[in-house]
C-alpha atoms as an extended CHARMM CRD file, in Angstrom:
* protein
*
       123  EXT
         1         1  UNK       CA              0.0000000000        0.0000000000        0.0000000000  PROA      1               0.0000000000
         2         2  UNK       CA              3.2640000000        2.2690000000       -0.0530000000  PROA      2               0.0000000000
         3         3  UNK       CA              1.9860000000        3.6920000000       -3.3830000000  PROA      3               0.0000000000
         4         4  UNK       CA             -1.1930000000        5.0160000000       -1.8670000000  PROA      4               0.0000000000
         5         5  UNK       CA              1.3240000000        6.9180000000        0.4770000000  PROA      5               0.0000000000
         6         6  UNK       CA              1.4850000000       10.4290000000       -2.1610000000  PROA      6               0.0000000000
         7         7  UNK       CA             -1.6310000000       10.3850000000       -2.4200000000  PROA      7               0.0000000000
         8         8  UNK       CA             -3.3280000000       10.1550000000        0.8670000000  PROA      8               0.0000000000
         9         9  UNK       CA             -0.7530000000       12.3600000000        2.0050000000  PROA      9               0.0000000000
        10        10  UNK       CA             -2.8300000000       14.9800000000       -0.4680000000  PROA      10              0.0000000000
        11        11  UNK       CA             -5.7290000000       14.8190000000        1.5550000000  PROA      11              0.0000000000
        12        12  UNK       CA             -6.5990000000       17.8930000000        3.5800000000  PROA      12              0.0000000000
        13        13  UNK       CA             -9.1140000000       16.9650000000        6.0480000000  PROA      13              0.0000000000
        14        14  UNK       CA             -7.2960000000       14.5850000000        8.4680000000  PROA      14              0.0000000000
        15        15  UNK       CA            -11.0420000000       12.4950000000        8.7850000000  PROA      15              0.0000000000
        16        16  UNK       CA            -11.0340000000       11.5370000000        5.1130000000  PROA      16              0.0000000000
        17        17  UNK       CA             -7.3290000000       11.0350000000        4.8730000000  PROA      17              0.0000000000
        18        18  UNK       CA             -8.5560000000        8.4390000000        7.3270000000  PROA      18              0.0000000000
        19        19  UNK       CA            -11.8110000000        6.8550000000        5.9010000000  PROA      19              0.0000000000
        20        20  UNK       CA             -9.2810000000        6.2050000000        2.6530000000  PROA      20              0.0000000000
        21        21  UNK       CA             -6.6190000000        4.5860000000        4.7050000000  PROA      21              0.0000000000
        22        22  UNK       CA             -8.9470000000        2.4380000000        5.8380000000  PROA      22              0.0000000000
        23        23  UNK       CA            -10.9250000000        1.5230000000        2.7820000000  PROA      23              0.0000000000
        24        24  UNK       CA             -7.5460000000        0.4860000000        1.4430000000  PROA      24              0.0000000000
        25        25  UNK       CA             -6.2940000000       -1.3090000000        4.4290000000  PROA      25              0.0000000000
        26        26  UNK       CA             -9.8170000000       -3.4320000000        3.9180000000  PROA      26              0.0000000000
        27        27  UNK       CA             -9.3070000000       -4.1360000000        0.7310000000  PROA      27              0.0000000000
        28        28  UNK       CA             -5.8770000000       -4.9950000000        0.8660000000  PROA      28              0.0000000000
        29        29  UNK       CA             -6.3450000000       -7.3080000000        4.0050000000  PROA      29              0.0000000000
        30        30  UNK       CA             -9.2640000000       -9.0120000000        2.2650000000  PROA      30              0.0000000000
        31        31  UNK       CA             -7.9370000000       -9.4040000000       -1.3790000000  PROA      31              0.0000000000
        32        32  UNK       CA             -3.8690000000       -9.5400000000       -0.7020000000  PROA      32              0.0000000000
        33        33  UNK       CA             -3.2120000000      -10.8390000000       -4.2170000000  PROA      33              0.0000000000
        34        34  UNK       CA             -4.8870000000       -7.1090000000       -5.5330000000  PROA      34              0.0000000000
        35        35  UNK       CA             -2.2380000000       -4.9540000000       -6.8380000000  PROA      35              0.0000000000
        36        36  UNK       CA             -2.0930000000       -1.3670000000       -5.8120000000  PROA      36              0.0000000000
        37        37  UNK       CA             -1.7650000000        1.3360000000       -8.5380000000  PROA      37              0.0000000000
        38        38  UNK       CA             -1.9240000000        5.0650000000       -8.8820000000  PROA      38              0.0000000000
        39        39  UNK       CA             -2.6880000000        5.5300000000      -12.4350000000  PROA      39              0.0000000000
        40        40  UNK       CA             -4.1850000000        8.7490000000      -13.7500000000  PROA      40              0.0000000000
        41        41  UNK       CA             -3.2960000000       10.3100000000      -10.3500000000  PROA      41              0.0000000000
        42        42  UNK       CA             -6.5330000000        7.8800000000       -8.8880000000  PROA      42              0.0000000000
        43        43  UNK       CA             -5.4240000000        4.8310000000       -6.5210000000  PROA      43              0.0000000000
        44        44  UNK       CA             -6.8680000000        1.3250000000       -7.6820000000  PROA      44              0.0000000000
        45        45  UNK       CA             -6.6330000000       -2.3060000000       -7.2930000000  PROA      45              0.0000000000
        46        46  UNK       CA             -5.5340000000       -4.3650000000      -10.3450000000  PROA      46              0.0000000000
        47        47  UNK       CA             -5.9120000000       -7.9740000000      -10.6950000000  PROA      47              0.0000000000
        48        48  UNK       CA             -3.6030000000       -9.8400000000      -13.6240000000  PROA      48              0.0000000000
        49        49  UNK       CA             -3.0120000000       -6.5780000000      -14.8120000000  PROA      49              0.0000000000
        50        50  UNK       CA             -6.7620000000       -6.1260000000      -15.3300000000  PROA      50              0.0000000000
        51        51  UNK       CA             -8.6980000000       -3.2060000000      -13.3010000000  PROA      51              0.0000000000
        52        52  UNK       CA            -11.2050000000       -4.0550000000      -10.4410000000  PROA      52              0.0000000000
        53        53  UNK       CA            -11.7660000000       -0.9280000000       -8.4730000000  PROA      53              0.0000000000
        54        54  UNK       CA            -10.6100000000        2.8120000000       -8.3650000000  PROA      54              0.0000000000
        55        55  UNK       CA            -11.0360000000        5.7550000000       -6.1000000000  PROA      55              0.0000000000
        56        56  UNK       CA            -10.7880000000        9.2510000000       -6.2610000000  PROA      56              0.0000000000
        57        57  UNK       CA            -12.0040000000       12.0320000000       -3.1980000000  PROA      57              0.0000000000
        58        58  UNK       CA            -14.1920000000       15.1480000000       -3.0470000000  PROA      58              0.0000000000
        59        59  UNK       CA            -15.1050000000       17.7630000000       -0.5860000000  PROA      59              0.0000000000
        60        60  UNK       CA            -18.5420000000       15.9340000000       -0.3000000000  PROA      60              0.0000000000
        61        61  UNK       CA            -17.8360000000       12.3470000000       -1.1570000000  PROA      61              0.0000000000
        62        62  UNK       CA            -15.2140000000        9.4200000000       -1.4890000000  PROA      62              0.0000000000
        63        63  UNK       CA            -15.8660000000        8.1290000000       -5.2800000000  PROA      63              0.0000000000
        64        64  UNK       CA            -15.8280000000        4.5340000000       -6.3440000000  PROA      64              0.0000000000
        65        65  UNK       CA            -15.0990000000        3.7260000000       -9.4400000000  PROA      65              0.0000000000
        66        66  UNK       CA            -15.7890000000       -0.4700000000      -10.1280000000  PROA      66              0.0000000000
        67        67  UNK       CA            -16.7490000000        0.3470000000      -14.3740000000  PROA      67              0.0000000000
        68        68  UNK       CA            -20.0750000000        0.2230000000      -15.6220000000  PROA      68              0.0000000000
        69        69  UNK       CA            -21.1340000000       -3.5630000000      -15.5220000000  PROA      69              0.0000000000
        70        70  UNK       CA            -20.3700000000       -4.2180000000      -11.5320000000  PROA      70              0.0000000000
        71        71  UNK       CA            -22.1790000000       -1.0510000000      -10.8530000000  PROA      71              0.0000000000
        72        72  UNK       CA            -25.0190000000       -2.5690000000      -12.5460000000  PROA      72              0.0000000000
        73        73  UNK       CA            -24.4410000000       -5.6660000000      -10.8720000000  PROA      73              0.0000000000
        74        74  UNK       CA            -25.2280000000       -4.0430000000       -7.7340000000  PROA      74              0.0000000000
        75        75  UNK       CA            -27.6100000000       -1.3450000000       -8.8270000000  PROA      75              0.0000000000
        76        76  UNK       CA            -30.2310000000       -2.5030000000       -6.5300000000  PROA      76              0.0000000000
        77        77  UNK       CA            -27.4240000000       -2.2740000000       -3.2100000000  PROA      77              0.0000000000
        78        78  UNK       CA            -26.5520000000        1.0620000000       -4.3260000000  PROA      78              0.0000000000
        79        79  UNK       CA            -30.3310000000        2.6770000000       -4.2710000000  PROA      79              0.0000000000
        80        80  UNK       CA            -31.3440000000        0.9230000000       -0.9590000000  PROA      80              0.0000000000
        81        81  UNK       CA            -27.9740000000        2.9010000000        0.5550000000  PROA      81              0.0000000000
        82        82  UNK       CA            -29.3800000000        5.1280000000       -1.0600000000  PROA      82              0.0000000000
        83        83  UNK       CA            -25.9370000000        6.6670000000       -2.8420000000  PROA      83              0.0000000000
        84        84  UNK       CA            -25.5010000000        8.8780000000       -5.6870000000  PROA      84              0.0000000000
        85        85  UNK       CA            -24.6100000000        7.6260000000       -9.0000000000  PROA      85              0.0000000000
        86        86  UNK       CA            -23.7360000000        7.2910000000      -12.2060000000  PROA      86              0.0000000000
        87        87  UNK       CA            -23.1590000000        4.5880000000      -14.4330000000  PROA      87              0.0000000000
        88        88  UNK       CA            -19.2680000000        5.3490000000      -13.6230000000  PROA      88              0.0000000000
        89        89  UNK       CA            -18.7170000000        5.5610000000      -10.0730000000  PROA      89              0.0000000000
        90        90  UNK       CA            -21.1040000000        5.6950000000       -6.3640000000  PROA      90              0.0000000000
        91        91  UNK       CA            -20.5250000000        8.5650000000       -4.1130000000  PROA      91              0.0000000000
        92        92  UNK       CA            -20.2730000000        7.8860000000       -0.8630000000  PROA      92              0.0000000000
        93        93  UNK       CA            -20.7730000000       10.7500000000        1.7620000000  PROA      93              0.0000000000
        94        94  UNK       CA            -17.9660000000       11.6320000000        4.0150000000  PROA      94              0.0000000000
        95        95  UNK       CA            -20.3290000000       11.3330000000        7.3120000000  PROA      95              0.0000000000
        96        96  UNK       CA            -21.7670000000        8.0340000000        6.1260000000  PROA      96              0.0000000000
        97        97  UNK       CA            -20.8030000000        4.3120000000        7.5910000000  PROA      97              0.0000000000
        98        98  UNK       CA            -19.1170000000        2.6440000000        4.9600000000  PROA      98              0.0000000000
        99        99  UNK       CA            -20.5160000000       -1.1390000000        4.6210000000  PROA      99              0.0000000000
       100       100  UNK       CA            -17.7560000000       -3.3260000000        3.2460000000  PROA      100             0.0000000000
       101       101  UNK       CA            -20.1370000000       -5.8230000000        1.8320000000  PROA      101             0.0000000000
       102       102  UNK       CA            -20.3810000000       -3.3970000000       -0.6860000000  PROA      102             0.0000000000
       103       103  UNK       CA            -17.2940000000       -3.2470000000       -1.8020000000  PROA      103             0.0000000000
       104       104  UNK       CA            -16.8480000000       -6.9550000000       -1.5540000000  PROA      104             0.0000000000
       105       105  UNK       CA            -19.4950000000       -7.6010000000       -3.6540000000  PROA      105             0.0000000000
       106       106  UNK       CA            -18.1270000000       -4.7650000000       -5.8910000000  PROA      106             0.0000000000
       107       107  UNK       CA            -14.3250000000       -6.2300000000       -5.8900000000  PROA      107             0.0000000000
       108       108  UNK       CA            -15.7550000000      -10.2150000000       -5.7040000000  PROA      108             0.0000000000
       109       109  UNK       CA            -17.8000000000       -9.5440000000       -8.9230000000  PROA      109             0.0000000000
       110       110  UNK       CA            -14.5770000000       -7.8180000000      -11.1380000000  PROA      110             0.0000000000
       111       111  UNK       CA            -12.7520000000      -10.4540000000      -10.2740000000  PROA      111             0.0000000000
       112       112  UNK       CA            -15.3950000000      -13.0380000000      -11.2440000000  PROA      112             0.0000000000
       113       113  UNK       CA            -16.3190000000      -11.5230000000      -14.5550000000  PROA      113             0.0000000000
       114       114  UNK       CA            -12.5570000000      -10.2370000000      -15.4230000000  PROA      114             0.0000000000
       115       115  UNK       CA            -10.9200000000      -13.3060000000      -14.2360000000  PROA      115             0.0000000000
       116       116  UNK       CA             -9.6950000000      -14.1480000000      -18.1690000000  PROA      116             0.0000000000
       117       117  UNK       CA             -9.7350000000      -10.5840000000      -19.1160000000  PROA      117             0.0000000000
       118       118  UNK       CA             -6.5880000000       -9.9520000000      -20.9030000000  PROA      118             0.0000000000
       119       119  UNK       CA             -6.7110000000       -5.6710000000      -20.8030000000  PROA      119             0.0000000000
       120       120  UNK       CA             -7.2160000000       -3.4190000000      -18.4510000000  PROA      120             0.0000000000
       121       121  UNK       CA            -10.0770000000       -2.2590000000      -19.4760000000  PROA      121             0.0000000000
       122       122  UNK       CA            -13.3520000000       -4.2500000000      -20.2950000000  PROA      122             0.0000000000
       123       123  UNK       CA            -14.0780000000       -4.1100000000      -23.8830000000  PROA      123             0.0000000000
């Protein structure tokens, strides 16, 4: 997670710096094979050099970026937290719980549906 270090250390407000630090400590406890990145100036998790999940902060919001198919995936998760988004990336609000489920399911399904994915990108 040393390659998060730049950009967490950009973070103003000490309480998100936090809330990413530990998003990323999750998800790098529960999925050790997941590469770190910072491509793009954005941290993410790769998987056989294929993405599964990105990040990127706001004033308002940490933003999750899983692509377009695992956010439909778990559309229906996503309106009953009731969450902002768009068929990019979920905004999550500073002062709300985060429930890791969510990203589980999130991470779980890229790595399901990308497992022989041979670019970074879906296509």
């Amino acid at each position: 997670m040393a390659v998060f270090t730049e950009f967490l250390a950009g973070i103003d407000h000490e309480t998100h710096r936090d809330r990413m630090a530990e998003v990323f400590n999750w998800i790098t406890e529960k999925y050790p094979n997941l590469e770190t990145e910072l491509k793009w100036n954005q941290p993410m998790f790769t998987d056989h050099g294929t993405f599964i999940i990105g990040f990127s902060v706001s004033k308002k919001h940490l933003a999750v970026a899983p692509e377009n198919i695992a956010i439909k995936h778990i559309e229906e998760d996503i309106q009953k937290a009731n969450y902002d988004y768009t068929k990019e990336i979920i905004r999550i609000p500073w002062n709300r719980e985060i429930d890791y489920t969510f990203f589980e399911k999130m991470i779980d399904f890229n790595m399901w549906d990308k497992a022989n994915c041979t670019t970074f990108w879906r296509k």
